[in-house]
C-alpha positions as CSV (number, residue, x, y, z in Angstrom):
1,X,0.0,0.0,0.0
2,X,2.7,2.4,0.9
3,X,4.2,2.1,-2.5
4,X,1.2,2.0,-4.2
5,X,0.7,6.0,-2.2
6,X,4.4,6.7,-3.1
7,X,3.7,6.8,-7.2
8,X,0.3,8.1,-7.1
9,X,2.4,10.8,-5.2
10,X,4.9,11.4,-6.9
11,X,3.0,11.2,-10.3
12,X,0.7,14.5,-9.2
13,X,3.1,16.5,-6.4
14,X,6.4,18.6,-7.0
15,X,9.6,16.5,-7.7
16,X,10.6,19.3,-4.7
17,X,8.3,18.3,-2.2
18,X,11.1,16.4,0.1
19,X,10.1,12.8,1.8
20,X,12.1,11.6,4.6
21,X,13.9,8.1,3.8
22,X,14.4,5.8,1.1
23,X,11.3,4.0,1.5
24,X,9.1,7.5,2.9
25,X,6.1,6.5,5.7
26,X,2.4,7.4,5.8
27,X,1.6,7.8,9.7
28,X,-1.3,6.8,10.1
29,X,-2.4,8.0,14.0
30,X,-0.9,8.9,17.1
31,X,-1.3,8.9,20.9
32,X,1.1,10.7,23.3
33,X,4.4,10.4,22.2
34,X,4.4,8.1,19.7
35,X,2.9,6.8,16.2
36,X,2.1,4.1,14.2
37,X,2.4,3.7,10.1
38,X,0.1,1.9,8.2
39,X,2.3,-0.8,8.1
40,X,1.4,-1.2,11.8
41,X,5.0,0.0,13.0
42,X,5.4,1.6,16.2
43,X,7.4,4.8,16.6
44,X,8.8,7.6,19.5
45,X,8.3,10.6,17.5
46,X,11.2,12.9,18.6
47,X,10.3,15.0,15.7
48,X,6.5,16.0,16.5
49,X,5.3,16.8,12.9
50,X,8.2,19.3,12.6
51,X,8.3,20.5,16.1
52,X,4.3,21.2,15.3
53,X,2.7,18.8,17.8
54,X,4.4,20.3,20.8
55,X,2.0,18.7,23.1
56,X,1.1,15.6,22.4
57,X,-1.0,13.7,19.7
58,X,-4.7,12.9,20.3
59,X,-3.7,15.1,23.2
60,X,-8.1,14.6,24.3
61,X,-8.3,18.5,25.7
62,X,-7.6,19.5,22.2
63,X,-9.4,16.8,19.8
64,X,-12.7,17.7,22.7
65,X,-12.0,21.4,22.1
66,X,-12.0,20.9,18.5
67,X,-15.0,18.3,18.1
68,X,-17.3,20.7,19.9
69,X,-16.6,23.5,18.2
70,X,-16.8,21.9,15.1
71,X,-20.2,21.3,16.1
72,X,-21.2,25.0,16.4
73,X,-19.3,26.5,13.6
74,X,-16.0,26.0,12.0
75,X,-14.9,29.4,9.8
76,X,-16.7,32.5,9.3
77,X,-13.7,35.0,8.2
78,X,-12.6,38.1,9.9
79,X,-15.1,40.0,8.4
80,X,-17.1,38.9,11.7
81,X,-16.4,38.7,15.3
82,X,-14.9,35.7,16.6
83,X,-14.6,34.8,20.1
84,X,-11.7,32.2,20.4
85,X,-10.1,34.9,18.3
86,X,-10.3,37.3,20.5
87,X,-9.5,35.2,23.6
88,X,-6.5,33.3,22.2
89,X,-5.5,37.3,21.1
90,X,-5.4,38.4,24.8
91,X,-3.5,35.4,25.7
92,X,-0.9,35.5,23.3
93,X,-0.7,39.6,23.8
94,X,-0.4,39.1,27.3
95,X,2.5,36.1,27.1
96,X,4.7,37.8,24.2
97,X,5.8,40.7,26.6
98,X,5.1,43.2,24.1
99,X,3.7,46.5,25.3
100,X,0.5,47.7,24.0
101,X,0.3,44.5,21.4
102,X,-2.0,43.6,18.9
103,X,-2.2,40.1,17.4
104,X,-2.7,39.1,13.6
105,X,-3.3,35.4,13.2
106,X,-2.3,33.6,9.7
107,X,-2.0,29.8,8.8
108,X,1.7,29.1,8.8
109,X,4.9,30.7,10.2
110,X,6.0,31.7,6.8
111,X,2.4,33.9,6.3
112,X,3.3,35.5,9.3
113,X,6.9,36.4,8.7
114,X,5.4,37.4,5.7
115,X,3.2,40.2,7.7
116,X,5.9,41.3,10.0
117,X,8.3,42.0,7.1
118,X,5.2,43.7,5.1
119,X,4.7,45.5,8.4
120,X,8.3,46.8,8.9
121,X,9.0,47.9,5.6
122,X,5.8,49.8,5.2
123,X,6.4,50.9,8.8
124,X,10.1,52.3,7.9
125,X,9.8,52.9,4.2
126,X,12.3,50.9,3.3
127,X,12.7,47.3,1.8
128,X,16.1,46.5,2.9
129,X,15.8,43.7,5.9
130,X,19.2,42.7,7.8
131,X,18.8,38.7,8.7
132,X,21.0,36.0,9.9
133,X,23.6,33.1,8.3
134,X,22.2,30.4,7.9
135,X,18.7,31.4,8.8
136,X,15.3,30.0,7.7
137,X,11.9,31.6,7.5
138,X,9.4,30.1,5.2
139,X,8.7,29.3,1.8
140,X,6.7,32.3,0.4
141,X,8.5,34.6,-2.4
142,X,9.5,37.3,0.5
143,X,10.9,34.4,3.2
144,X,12.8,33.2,0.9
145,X,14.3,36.1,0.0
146,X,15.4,36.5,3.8
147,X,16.8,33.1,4.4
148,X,20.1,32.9,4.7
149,X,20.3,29.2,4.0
150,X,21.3,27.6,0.4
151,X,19.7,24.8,0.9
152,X,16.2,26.2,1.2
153,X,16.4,29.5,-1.5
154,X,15.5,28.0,-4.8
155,X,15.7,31.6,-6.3
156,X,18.0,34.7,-5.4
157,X,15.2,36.6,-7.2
158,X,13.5,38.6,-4.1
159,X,10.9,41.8,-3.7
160,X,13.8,43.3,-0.7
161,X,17.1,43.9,-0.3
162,X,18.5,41.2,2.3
163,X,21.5,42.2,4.4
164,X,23.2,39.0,5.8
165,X,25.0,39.8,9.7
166,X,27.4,36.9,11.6
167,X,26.5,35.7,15.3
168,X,23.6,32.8,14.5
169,X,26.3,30.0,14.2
170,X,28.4,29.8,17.3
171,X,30.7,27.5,15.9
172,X,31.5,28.2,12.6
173,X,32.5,31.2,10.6
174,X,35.4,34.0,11.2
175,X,34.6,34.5,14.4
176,X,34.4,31.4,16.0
177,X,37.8,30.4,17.8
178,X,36.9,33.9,20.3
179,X,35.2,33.1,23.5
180,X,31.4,34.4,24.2
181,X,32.7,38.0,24.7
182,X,34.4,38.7,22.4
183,X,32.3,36.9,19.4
184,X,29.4,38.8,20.6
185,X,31.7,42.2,20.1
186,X,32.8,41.4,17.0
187,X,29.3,40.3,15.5
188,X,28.4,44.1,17.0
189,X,31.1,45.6,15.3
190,X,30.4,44.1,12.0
191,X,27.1,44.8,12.3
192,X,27.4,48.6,12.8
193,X,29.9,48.5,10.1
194,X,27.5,47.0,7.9
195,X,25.2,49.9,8.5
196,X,27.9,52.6,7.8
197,X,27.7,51.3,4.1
198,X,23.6,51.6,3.6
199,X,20.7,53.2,3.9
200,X,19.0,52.2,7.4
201,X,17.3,49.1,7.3
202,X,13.4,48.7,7.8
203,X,14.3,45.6,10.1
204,X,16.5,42.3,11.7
205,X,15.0,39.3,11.2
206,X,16.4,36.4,13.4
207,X,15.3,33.1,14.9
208,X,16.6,33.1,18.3
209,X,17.8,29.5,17.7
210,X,18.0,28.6,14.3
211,X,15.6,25.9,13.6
212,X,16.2,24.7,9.6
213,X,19.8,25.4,10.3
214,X,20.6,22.8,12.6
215,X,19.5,24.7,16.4
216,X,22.4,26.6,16.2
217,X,22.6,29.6,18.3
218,X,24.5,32.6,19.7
219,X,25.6,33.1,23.1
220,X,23.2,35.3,25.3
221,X,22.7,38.3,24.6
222,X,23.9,38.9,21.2
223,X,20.4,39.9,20.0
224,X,20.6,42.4,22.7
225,X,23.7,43.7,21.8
226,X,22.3,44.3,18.1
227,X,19.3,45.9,19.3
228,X,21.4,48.9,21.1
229,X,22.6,49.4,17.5
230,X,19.3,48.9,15.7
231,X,17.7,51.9,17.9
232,X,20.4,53.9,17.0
233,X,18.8,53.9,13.7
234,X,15.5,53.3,14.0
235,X,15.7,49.5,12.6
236,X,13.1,47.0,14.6
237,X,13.5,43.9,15.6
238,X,11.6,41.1,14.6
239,X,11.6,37.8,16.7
240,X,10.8,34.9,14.1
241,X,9.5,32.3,17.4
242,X,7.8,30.0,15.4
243,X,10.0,27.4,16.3
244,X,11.6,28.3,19.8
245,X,8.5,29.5,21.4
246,X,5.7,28.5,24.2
247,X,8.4,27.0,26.2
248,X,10.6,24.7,24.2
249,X,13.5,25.8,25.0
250,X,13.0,25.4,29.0
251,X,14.9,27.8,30.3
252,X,12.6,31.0,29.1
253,X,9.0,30.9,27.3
254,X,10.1,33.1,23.9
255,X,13.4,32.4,22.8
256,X,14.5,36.0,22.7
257,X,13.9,36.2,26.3
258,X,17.7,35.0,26.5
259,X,18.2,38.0,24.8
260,X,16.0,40.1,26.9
261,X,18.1,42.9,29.1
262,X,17.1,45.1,26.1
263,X,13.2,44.1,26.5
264,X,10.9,42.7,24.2
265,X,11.2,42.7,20.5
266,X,9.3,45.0,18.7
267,X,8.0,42.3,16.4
268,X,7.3,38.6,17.2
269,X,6.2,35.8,14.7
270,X,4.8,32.5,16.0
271,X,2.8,29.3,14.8
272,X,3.7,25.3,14.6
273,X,3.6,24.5,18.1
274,X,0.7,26.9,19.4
275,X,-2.0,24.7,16.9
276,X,-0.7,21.3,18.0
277,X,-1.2,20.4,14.5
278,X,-3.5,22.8,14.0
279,X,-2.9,25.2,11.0
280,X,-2.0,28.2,13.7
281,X,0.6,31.3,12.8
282,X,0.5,34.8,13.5
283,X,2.3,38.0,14.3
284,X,2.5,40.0,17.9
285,X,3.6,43.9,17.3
286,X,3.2,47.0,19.1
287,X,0.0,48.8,17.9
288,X,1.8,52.0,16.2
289,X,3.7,49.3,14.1
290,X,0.4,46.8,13.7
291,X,-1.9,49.6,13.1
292,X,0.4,51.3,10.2
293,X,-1.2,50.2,6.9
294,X,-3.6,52.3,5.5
295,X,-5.3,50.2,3.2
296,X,-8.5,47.1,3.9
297,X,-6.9,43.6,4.9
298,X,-8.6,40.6,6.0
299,X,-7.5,36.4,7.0
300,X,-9.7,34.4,5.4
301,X,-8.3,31.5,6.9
302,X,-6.3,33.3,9.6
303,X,-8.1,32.8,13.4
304,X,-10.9,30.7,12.1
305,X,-12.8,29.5,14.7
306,X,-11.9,26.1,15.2
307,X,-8.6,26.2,14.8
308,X,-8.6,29.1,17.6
309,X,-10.2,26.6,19.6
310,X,-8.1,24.2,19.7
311,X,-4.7,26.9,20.1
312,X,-6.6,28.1,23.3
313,X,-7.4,24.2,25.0
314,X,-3.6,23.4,23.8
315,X,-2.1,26.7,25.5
316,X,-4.3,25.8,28.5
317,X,-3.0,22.4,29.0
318,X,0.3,23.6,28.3
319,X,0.5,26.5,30.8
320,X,-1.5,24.2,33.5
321,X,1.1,21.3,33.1
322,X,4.6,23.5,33.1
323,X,5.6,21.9,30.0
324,X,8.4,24.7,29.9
325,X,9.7,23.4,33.3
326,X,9.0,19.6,31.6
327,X,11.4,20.7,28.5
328,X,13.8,22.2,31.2
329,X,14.3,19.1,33.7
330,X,13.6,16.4,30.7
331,X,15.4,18.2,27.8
332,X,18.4,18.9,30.2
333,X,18.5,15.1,31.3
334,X,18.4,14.1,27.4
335,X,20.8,16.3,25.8
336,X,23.7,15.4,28.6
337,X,23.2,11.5,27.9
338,X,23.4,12.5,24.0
339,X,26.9,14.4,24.7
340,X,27.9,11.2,26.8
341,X,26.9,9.3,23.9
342,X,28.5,11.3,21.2
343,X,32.2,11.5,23.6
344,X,32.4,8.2,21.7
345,X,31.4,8.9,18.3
346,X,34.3,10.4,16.1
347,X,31.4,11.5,13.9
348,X,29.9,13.8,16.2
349,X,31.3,17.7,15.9
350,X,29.2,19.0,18.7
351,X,25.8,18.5,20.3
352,X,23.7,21.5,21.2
353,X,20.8,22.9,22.3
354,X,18.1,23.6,24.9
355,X,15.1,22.2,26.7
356,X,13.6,19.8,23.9
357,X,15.0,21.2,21.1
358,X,18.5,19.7,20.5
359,X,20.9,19.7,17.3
360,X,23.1,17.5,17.2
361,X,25.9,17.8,13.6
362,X,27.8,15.5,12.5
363,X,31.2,15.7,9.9
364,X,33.6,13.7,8.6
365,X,36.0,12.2,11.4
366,X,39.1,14.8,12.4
367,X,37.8,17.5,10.4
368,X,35.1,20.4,10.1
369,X,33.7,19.3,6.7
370,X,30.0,18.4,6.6
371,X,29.1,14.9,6.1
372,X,25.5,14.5,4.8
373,X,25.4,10.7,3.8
374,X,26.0,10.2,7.8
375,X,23.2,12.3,8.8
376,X,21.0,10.3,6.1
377,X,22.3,7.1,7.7
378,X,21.8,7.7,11.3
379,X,18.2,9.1,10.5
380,X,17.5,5.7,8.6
381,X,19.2,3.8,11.1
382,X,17.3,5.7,14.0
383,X,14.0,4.8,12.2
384,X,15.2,0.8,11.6
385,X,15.2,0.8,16.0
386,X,11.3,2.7,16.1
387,X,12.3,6.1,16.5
388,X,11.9,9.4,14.4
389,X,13.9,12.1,14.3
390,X,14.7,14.9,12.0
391,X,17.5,16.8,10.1
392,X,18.8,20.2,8.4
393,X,21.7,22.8,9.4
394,X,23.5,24.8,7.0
395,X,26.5,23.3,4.7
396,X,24.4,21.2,3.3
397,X,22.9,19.1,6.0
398,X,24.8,18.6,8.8
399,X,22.9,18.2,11.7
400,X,19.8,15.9,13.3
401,X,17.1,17.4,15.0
402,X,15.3,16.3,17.8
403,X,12.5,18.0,18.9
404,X,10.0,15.5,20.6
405,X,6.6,16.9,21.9
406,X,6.7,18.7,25.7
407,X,5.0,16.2,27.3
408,X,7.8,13.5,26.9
409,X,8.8,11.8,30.4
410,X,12.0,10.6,31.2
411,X,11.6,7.0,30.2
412,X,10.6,8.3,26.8
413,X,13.9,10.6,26.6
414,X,15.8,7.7,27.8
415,X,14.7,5.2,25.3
416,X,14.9,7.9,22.7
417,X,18.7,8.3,23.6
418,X,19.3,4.5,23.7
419,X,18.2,4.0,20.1
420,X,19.8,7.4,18.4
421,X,22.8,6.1,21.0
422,X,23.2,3.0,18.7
423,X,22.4,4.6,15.5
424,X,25.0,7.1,16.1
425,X,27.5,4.3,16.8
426,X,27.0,2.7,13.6
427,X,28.6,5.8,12.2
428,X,31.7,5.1,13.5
């Protein structure tokens, strides 16, 4: 049957669509942590739908939520008043630490980085955006043009004028044999030199850990450091969270709360794991910025009702569980028996990462050099022993990601471990 599903597939979607292994899956259901394949096969799911269900599947306070709202009314458009719009709204204004916010809600995190950058450049009158190295943010003809990734821009073609800045990879690039200090300084210092050769920017653009490009991150406080420079000239900040928010990364709810002496961004993008599989995104800005176009706009799609309802049960159930504190203690517990692991894996460059959202990259033995056949291995292999995890990272795919759901207990993470343990090994 699978096969039969894998030529009717590719015989009527893109050649580009991408399918994990070399003989892809159909999941067929779910239930906590793990899920089945319609070959019966049992799996942990360390990878959660792309870090999307962040709770749990079949988690029953959101399929209830959803069921009985389904029931009364499931889209109407903007154009009309919408409760769970309007409640998940002051939620989400309340959490992002935003003063005076207003909330837009779209389908996917690329529609809403999307918004922001249509926001900031109609907001600052300009169409030059400063983003990161080896960023990622979304699939649309604008995201593209931001992301900083080669492996994800199919066209240099691009409505802006992208400025790329150092400081997302810690490891890599010119200015990575300096400690924390001085990398930060120098990531400052090219940054304000970069603006001494253009006109100011409408906006930075960065993922506080980089998601597509391997969880990769700067040392704290970087993004604060920029944002001293970026008020200088008026530039805002935008805060793409769509991967490292409600709470993944354990130690803060937003990711650019690591970031934070300088306060709160004056943009932040969200979606994935706010829907728990739900088709959530959406942008938090301050209302002067939110409340700058002067022209009609509408979501057809974005806030609909029942997909509103089933963001606010899922934030519910998060909040009331401390999942944050459950990817702090569990995520912290996993990621030190994956560097124990990796001590012994020649394969291994580094492991990193925070709460439940861990890279770990992998390159040819005694060198720096990417190896993307052992990443392709190791995720095959990690499949073979009933787990799923998932890859990316800049220089052409060096890194697995694991990012199970927030729910995961400690058994869980230690099984995980075990069989990515043994995968990893066969590397060697």
């Amino acid at each position: 049957m699978t096969d039969d599903l894998l030529g009717r597939h590719r015989s009527v979607l893109p050649d580009w669509l991408a399918l994990y292994y070399g003989k892809p899956l159909e999941i067929t259901h779910g239930e906590g942590r793990h899920v089945w394949d319609s070959d019966g096969n049992r799996y942990l799911d360390f990878f959660g739908g792309i870090l999307t269900t962040m709770t749990a599947h079949a988690l029953p306070e959101v399929t209830k939520a959803v069921s009985e709202q389904a029931g009364r009314i499931v889209h109407s458009s903007t154009l009309y008043l919408n409760r769970p719009m309007v409640e998940l709204a002051e939620r989400i204004a309340k959490l992002s630490g935003i003063p005076d916010a207003r909330v837009f809600f779209t389908t996917s995190g690329t529609e809403a980085n999307d918004t922001a950058l249509m926001l900031a450049t109609t907001y600052r009158r300009s169409n030059t955006v400063l983003a990161m190295r080896n960023s990622y943010h979304g699939r649309s003809f604008s995201s593209v043009g931001i992301t900083g990734n080669r492996g994800w821009s199919p066209t240099s073609l691009s409505p802006l004028q992208t400025l790329y800045v150092h400081g997302g990879v810690r490891t890599r690039g010119p200015f990575a044999a300096l400690g924390d200090y001085d990398f930060v300084a120098a990531c400052v210092d090219d940054l304000k030199d970069l603006l001494g050769h253009t006109r100011p920017p409408a906006a930075l653009i960065a993922e506080p850990i980089q998601g597509v490009g391997g969880f990769t991150s700067p040392p704290d406080g970087l993004y604060a450091a920029f944002r001293e420079v970026l008020r200088e000239h008026g530039v805002l900040w935008i805060a793409d969270e769509v991967q490292t928010g409600w709470g993944r990364t354990g130690e803060h709810f937003w990711g650019w709360q690591a970031h934070g002496r300088s306060g709160p961004p004056d943009m932040l993008t969200f979606a994935k794991g706010i829907g728990n599989g739900m088709s959530i995104g959406g942008v938090v800005a301050r209302a002067e910025i939110m409340n700058c176009l002067d022209a009609n706009s509408i979501s057809t799609f974005g806030g609909t009702q029942i997909t509103m309802a089933a963001g606010l049960a899922n934030l519910n159930y998060l909040l009331e569980h401390d999942l944050q504190g459950n990817a702090r203690r569990v995520g912290g517990l996993l990621i030190e028996r994956l560097r124990a692991a990796a001590a012994h894996v020649p394969a291994v460059r580094e492991v990193r990462g925070r709460g439940l959202m861990i890279g770990i990259e992998l390159a040819k033995p005694g060198t720096d050099e990417a190896d993307p056949a052992a990443v392709s291995a190791v995720l095959e292999a990690a499949r073979e022993g009933g787990l799923l995890i998932g890859k990316g990272g800049g220089h052409d795919t060096s890194a697995l990601r694991v990012a199970p759901p927030l729910s995961l207990s400690v058994a869980e993470a230690g099984e995980g471990a075990a069989i990515l343990e043994r995968a990893l090994r066969g590397t060697s």
